[in-house]
Backbone as numpy.savetxt, mean C-alpha at the origin, in Angstrom:
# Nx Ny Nz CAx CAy CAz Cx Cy Cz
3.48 0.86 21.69 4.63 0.86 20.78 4.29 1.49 19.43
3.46 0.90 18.75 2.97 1.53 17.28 1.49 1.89 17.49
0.95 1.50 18.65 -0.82 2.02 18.26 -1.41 3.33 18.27
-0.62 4.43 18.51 -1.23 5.44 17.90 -0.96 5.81 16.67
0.14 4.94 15.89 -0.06 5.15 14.65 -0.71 4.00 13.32
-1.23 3.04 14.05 -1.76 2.11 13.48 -3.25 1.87 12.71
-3.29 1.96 11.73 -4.89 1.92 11.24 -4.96 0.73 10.03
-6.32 0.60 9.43 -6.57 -0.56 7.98 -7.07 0.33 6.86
-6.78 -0.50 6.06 -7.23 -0.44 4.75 -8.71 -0.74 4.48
-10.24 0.35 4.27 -11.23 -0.05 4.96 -11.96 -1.04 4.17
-11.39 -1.30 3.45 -12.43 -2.80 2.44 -11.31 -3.80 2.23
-10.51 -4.03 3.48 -9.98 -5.03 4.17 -10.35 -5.49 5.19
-11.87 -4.48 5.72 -12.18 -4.91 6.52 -13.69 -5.45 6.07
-14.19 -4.80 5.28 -15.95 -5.16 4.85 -15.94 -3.88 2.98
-16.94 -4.47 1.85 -16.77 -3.39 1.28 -18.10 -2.53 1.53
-18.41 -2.93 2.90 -19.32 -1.31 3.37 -18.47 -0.52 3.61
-18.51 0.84 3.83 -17.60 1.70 4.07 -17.51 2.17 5.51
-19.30 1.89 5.80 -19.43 2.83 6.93 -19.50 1.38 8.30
-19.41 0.10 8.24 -18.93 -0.94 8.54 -17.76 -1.16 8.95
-17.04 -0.70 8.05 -15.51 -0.32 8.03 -14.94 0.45 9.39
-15.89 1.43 8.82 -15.16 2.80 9.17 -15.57 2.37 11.75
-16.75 1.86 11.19 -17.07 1.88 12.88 -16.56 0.41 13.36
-16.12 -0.63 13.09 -14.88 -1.50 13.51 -13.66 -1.03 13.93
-12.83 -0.08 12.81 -11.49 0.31 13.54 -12.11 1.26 14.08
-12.85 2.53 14.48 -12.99 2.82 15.68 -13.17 2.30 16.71
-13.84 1.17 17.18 -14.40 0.18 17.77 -12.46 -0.22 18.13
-12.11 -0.92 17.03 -10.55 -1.45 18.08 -9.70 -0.24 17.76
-9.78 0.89 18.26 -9.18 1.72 18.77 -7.74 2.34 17.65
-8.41 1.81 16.62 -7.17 2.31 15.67 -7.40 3.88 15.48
-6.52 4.33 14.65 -5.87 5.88 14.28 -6.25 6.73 12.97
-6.42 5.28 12.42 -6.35 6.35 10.98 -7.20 4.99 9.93
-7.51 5.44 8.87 -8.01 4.74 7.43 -7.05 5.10 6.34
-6.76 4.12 5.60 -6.51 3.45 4.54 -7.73 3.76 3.38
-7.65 4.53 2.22 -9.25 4.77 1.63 -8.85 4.21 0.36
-9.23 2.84 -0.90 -8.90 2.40 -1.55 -10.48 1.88 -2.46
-11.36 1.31 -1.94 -12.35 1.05 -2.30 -13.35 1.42 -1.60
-13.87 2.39 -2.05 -15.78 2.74 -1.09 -16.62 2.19 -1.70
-17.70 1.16 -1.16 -19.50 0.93 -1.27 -18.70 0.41 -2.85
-17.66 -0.17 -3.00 -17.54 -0.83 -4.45 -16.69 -0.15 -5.53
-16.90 1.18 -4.95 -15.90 1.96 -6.13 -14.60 2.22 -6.06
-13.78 2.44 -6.90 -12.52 3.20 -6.43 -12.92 4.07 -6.09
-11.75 5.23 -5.08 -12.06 6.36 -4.48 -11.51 7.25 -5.91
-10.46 6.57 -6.88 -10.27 7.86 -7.51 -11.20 7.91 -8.69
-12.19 7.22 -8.44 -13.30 7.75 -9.28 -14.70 8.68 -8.90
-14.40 9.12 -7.75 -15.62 9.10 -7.04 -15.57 10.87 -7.25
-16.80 11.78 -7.02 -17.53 12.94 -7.00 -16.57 13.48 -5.54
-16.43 14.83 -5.89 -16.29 15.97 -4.51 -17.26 15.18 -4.00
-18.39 15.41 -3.92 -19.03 15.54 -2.80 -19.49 14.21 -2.39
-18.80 13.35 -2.77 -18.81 11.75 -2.23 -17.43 12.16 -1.78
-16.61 12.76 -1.66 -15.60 12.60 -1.10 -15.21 13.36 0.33
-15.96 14.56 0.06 -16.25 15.08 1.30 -17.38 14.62 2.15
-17.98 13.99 1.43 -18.89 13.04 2.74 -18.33 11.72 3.38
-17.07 11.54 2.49 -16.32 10.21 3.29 -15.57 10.82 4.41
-15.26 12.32 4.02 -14.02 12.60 5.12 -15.24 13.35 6.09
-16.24 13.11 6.23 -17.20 13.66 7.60 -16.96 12.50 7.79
-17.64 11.12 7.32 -17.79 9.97 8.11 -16.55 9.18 8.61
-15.64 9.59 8.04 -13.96 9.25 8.83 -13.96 10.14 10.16
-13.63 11.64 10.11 -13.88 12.50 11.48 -14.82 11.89 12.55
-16.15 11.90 12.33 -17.27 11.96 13.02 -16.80 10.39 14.53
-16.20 9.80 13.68 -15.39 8.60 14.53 -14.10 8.95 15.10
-13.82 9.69 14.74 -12.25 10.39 15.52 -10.94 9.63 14.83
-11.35 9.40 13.15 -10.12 8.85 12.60 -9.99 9.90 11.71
-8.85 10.07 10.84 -8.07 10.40 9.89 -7.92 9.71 8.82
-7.69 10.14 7.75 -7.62 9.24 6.11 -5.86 9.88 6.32
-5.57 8.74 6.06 -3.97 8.76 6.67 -3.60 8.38 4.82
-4.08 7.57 4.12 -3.84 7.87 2.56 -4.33 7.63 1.87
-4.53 7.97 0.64 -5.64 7.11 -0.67 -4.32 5.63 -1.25
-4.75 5.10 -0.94 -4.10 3.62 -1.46 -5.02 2.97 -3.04
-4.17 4.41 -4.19 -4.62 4.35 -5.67 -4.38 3.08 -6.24
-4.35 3.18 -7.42 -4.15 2.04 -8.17 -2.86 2.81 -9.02
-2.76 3.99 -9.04 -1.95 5.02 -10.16 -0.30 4.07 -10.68
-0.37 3.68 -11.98 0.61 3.51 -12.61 0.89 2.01 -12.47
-0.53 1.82 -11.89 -0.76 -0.14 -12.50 -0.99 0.00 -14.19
-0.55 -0.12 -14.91 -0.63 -0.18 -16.26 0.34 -0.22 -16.92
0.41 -0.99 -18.69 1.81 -1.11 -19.48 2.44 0.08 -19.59
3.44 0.18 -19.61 4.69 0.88 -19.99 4.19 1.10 -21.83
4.27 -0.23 -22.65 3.95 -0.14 -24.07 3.22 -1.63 -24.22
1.92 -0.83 -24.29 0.47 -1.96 -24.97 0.86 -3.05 -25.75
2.26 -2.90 -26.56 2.22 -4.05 -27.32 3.84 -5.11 -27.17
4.24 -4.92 -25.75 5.00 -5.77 -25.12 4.19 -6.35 -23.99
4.29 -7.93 -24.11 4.13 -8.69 -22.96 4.45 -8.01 -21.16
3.34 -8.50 -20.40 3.77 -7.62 -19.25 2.67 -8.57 -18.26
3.32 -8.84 -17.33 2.65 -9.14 -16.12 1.26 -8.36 -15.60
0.38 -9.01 -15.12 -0.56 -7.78 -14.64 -1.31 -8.53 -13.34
-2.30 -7.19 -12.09 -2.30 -8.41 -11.24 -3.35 -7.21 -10.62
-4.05 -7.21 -9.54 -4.99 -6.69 -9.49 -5.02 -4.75 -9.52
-6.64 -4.44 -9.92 -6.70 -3.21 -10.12 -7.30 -2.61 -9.37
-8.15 -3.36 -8.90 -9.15 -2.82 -7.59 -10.05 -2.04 -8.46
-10.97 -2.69 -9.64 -11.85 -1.92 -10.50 -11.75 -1.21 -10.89
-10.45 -0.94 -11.09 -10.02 0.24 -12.46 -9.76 -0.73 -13.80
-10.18 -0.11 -15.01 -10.03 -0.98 -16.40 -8.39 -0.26 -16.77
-7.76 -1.30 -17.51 -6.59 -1.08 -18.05 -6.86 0.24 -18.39
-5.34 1.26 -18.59 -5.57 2.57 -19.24 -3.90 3.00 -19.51
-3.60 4.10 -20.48 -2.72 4.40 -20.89 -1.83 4.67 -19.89
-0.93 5.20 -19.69 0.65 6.10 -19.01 -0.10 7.20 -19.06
-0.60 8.14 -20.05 -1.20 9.27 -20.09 -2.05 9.28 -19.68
-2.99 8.45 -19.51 -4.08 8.47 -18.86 -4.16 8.20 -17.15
-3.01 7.34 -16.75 -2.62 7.60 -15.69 -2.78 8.59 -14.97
-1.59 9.63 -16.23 -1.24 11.30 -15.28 -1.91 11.78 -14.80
-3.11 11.63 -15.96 -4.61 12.63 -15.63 -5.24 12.17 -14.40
-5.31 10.39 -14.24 -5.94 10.15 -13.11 -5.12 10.67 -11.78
-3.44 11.23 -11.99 -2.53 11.44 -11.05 -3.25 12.84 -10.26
-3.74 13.51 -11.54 -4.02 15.11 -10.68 -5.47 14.64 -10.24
-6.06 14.21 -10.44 -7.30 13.72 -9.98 -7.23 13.47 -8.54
-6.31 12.29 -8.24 -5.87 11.99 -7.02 -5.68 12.61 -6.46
-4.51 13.50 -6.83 -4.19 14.77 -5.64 -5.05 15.55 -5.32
-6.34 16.04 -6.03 -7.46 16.53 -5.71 -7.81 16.36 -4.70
-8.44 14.60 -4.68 -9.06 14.20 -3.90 -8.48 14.14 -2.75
-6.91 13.68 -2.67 -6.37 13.81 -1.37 -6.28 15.30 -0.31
-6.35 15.88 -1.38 -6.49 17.56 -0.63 -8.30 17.28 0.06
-8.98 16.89 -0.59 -10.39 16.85 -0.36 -10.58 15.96 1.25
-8.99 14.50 1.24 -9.67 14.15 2.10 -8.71 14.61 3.14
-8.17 15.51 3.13 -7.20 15.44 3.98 -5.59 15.35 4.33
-5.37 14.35 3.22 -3.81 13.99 3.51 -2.59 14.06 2.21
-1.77 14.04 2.53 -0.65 14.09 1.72 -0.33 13.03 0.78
-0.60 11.78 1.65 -0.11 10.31 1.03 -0.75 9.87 -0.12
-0.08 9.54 -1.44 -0.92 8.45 -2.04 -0.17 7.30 -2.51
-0.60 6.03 -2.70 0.13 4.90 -2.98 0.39 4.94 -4.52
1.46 4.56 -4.91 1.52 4.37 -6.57 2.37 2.95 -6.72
2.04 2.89 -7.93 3.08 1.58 -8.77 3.76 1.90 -9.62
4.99 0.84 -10.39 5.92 1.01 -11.09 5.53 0.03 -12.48
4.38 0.41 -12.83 4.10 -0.12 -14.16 3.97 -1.41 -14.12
3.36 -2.26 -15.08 2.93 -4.12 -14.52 4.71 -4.27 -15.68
5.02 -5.68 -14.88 6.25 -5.61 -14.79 6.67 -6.67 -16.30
7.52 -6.13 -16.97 8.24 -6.37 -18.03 8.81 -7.54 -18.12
9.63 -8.19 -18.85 10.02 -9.41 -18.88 11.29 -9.23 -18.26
11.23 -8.05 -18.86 12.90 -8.31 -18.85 13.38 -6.74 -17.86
12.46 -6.18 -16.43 12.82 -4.43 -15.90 13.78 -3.85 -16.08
15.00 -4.32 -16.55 16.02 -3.65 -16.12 16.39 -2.99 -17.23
15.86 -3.96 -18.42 16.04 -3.35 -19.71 15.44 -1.55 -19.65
14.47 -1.68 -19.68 13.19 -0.82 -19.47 13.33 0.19 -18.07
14.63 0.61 -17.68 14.77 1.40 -16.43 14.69 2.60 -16.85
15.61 3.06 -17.59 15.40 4.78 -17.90 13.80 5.25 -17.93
13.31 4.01 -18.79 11.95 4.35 -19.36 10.97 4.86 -17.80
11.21 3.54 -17.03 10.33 3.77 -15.82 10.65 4.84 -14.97
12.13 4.92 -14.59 12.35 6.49 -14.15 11.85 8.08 -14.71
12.22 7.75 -15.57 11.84 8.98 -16.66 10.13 9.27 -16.25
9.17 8.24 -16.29 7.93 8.70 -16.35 7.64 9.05 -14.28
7.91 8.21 -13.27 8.04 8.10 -12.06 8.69 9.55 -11.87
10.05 10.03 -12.06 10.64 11.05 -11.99 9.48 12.77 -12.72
8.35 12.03 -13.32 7.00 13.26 -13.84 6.55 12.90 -12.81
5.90 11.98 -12.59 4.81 11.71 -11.45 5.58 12.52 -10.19
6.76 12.23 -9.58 7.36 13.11 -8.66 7.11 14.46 -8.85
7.71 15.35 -10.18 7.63 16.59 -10.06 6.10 17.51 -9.90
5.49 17.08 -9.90 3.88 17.31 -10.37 3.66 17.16 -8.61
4.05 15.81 -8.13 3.38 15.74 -6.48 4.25 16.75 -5.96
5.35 17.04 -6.02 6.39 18.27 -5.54 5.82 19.69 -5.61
5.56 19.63 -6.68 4.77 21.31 -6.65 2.99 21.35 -6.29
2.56 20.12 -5.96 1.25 19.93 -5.28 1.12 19.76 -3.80
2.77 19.53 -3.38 2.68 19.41 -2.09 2.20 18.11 -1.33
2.22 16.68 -2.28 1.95 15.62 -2.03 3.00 15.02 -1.88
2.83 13.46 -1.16 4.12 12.72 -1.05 3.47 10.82 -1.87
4.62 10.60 -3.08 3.97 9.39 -3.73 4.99 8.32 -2.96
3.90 6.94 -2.75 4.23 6.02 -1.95 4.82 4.88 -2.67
5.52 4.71 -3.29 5.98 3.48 -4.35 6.13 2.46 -3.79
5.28 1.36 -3.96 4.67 0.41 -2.92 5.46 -1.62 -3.58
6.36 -1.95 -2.75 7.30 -2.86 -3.50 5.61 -4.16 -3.80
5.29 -4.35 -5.45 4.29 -5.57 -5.87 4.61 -6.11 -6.56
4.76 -7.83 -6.50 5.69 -8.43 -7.60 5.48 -8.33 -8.71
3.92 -7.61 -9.16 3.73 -7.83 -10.29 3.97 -6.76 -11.29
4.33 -5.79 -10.38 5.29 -4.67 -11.14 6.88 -4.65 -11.19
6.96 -3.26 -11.59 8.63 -3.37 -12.39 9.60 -3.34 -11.09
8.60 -2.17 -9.66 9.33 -1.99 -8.21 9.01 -3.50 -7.76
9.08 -4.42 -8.36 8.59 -5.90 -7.15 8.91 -5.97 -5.87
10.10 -5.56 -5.85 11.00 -5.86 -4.55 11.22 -4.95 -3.93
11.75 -5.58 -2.77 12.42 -4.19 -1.73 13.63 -3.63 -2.28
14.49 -4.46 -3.34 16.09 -3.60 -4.15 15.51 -3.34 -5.07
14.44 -3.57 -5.73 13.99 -2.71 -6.88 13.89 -1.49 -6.93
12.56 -1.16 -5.56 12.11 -0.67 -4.95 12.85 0.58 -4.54
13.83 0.09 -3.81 15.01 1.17 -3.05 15.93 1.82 -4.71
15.99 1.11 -5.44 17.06 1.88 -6.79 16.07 2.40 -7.29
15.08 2.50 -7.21 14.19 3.46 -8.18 14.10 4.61 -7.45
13.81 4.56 -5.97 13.45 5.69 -5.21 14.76 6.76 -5.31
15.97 5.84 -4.92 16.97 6.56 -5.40 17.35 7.09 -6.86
17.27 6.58 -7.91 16.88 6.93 -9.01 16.05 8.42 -9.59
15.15 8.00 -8.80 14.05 9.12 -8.68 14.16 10.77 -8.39
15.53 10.62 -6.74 16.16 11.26 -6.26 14.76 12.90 -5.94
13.71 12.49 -5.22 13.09 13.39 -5.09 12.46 13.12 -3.82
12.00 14.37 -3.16 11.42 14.15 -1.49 9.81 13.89 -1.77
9.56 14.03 -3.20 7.67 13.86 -2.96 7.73 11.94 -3.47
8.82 11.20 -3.69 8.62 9.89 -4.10 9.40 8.98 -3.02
8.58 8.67 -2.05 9.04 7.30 -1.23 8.90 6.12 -1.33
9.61 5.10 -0.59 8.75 3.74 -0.28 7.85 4.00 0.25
6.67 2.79 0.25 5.88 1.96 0.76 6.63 0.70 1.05
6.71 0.05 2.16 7.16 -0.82 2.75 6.52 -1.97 3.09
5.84 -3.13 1.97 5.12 -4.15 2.55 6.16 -5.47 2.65
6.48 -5.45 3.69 7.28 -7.18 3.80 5.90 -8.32 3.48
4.93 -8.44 3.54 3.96 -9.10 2.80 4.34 -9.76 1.75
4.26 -8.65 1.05 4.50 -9.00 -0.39 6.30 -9.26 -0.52
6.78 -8.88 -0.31 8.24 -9.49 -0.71 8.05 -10.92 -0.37
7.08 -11.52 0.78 7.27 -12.95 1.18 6.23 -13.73 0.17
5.07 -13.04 -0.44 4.34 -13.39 -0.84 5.02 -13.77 -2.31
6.29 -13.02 -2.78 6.58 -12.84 -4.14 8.20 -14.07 -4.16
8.40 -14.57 -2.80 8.98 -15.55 -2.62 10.56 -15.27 -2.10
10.65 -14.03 -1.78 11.58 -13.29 -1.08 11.77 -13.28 0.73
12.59 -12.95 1.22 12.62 -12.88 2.33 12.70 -11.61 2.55
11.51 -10.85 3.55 11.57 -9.73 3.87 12.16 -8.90 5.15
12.73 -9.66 6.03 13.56 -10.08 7.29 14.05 -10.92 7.28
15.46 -9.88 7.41 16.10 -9.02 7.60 16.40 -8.49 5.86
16.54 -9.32 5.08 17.42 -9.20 3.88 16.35 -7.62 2.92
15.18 -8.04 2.52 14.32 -7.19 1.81 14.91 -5.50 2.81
14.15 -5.31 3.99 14.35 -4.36 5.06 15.40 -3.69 5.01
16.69 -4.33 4.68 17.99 -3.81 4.53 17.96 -2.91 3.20
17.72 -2.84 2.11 17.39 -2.52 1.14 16.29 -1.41 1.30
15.17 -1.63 1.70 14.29 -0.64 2.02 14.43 0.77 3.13
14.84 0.37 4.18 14.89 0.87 5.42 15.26 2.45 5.35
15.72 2.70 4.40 16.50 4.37 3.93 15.55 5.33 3.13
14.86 3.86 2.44 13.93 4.20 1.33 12.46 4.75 1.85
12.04 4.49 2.78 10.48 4.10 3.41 9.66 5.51 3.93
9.04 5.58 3.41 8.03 6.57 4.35 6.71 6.09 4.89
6.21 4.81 4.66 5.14 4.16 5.34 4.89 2.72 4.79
4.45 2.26 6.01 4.13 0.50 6.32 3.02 -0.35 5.91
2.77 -1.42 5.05 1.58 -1.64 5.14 2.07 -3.38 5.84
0.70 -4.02 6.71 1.46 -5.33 7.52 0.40 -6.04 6.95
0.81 -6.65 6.10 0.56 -8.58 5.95 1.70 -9.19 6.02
1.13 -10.88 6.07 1.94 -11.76 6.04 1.62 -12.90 5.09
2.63 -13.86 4.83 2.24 -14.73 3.46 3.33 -15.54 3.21
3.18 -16.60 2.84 4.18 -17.91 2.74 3.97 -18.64 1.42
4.89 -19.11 0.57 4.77 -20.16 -0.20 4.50 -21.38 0.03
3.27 -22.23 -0.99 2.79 -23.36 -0.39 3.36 -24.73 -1.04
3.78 -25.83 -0.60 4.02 -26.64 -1.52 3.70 -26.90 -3.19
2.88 -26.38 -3.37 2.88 -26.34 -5.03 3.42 -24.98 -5.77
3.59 -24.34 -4.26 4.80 -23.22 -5.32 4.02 -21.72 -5.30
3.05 -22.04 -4.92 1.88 -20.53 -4.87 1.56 -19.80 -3.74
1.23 -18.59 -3.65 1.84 -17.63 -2.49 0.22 -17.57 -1.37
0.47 -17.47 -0.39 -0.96 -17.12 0.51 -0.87 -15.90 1.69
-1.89 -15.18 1.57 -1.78 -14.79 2.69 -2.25 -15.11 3.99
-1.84 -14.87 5.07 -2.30 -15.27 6.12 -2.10 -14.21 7.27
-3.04 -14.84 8.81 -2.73 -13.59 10.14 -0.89 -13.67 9.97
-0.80 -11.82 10.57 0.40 -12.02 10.59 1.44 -12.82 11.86
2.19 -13.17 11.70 2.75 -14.19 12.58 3.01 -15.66 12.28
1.68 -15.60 11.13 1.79 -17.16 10.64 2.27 -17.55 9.52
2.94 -16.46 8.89 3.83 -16.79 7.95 5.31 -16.64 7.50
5.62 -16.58 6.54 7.37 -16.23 6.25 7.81 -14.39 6.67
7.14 -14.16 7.31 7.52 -12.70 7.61 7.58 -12.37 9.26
9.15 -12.17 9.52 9.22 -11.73 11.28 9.02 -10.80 11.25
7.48 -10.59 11.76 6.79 -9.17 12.29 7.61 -8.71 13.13
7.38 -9.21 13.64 7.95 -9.03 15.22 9.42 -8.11 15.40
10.11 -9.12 14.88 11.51 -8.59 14.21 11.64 -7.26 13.70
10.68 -7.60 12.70 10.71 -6.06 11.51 10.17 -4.78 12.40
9.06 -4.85 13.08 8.53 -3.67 14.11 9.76 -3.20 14.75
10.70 -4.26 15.47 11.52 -3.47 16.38 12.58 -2.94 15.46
12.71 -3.81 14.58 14.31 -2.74 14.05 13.36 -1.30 13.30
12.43 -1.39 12.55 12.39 -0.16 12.31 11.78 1.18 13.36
11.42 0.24 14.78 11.09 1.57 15.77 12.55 1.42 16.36
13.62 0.84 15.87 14.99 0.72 16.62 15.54 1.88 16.08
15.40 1.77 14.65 16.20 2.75 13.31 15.06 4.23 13.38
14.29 4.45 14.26 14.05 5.63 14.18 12.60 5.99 13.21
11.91 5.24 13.13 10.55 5.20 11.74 9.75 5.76 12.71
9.44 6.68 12.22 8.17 7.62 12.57 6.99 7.56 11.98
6.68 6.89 11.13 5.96 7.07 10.26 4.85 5.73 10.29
3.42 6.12 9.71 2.31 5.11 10.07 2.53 3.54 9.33
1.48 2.68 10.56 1.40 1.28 10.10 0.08 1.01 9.61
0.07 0.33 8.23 -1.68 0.08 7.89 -1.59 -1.20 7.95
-2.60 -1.81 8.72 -3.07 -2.99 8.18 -3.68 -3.57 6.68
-3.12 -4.43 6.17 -3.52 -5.01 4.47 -3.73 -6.35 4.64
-4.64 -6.73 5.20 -4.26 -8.50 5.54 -4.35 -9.43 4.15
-5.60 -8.76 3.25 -5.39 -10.16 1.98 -5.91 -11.41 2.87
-6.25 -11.56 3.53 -6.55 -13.22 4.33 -8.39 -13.07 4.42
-8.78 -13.68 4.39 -10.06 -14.28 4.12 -9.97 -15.64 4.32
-10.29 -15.98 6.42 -10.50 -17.53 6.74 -11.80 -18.05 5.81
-11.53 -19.40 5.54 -12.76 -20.25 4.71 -13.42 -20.76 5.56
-14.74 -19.93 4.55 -15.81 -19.70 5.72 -16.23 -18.65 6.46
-15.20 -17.61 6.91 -15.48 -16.37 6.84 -15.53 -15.47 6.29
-15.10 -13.78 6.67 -15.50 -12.58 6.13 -14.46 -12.04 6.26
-14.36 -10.85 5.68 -12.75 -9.87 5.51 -13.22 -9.70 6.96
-13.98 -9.06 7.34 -13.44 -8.48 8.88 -13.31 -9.49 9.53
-13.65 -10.99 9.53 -12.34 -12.15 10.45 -11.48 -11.81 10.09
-10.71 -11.86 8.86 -9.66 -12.15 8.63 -8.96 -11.10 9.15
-9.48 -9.37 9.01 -8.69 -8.65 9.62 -7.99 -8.49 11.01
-9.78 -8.52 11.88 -9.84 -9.13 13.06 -8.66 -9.78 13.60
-8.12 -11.38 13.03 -7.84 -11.77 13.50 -5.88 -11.84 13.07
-5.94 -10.94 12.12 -4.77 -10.35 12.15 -4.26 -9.08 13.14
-5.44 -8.28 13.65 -5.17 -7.26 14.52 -4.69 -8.25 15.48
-5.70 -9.12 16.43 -5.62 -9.84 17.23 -3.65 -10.65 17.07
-3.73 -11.05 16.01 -1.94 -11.51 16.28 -0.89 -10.30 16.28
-1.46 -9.53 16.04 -0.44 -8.13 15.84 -0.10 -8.51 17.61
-1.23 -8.01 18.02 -1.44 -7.02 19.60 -0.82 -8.51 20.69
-0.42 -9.76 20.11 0.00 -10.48 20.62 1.07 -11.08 20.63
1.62 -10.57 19.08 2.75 -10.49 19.18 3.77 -9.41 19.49
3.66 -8.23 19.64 3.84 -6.90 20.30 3.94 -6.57 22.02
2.77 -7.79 22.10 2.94 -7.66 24.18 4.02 -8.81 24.62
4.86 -9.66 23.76 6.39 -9.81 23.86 7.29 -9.04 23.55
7.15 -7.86 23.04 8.33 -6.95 22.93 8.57 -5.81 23.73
């Protein structure tokens, strides 16, 4: 159904790289997810650390299907209050400084291969809606720049930005009104952020989307979000797979699990999210 287009995020699985990289070959996945190598971000890393990641991706018979950046995790304006939430070892940095890291990225994505990169909608304001022109206006640069680079940006719904949601999410893209700025589609996080992402989030997204990332995650009695294998939480996988191979989605699934059993290691936790995928899939 989805497994030739299915791959992880590889320091969701271990932050060795090359650990990583020979597990999803090993379960027969498609492609990598490239976000953190041996500790670093990737968009900090040397050409020639980067062309030695995309031998050791090939040499296994996968593909770097996208760089999953950090680009445009940062304030809007340094001296308004603003949500903030992980960076994946990038230090706070300007809007402008962003940009610069923007062409950087695209570099590297030419270096490894692919078109895709993940972005955000700024750490999120008190008040987003106030603050919309503002976020379009800069999102609508980031578009024109991937347009004439021949890249496609993934605007990825995180509560702790201004896109939180899947209707955030979808009015910005439209907003945006450009073919190099899509969704990213994590029902994860809409459940994680206390939303329902099936059917209601999906409806909203579904027009918007050019690629998938699959966790799952539930609110816990004291009110705080977890992730977990998918299946075991507030998100119908199951559900969501078929309507969007119903509605025609062509486009790849990454694994993002966020789950770490206590007591174990990211690659259980991934593990054993592949494992509920492939079991909940041989009912459909």
């Amino acid at each position: 159904m989805i497994w030739n287009r299915l791959g992880v995020l590889t320091d969701e699985v271990s932050p060795d790289f090359e650990k990583a990289l020979n597990w999803a070959a090993e379960q027969g996945l498609q492609h990598v997810e490239i976000r953190v190598v041996n500790g670093m971000n990737v968009s900090v890393l040397a050409d020639d650390q980067i062309v030695g990641i995309r031998k050791m991706v090939e040499e296994r018979g996968l593909y770097v299907s996208a760089i999953a950046s950090p680009l445009f995790k940062c304030a809007l304006d340094p001296k308004r209050l603003v949500e903030s939430g992980d960076t994946f070892g990038q230090k706070e940095q300007s809007v402008e400084e962003h940009f610069k890291k923007l062409d950087r990225v695209i570099e590297i994505a030419k270096l490894l291969g692919t078109t895709r990169i993940r972005i955000f909608s700024f750490w999120r304001e008190l008040e987003p809606e106030r603050h919309r022109d503002e976020i379009v206006h800069y999102l609508k640069r980031a578009g024109d720049i991937a347009a004439r680079e021949g890249v496609i940006l993934l605007l990825e719904n995180e509560p702790s930005c201004n896109g939180g949601f899947a209707k955030e999410v979808a009015a910005l893209v439209s907003a945006i009104d450009s073919p190099a700025v899509r969704g990213l589609w994590d029902p994860g996080n809409e459940a994680y952020g206390a939303r329902e992402a099936f059917p209601s989030g999906y409806q909203y997204m579904k027009n918007a989307l050019a690629h998938v990332h699959l966790k799952d995650a539930y609110i816990r009695q004291d009110g705080t979000p977890k992730c977990v294998p998918l299946g075991s939480g507030n998100v119908d996988i199951t559900a969501q797979i078929k309507a969007l191979e119903a509605d025609g989605y062509a486009g790849l699934y990454t694994i993002e699990t966020h789950f770490v059993p206590e007591g174990g290691t990211q690659l259980t936790g991934t593990r054993m999210t592949l494992d509920a995928l492939r079991a909940l899939l041989e009912e459909v």
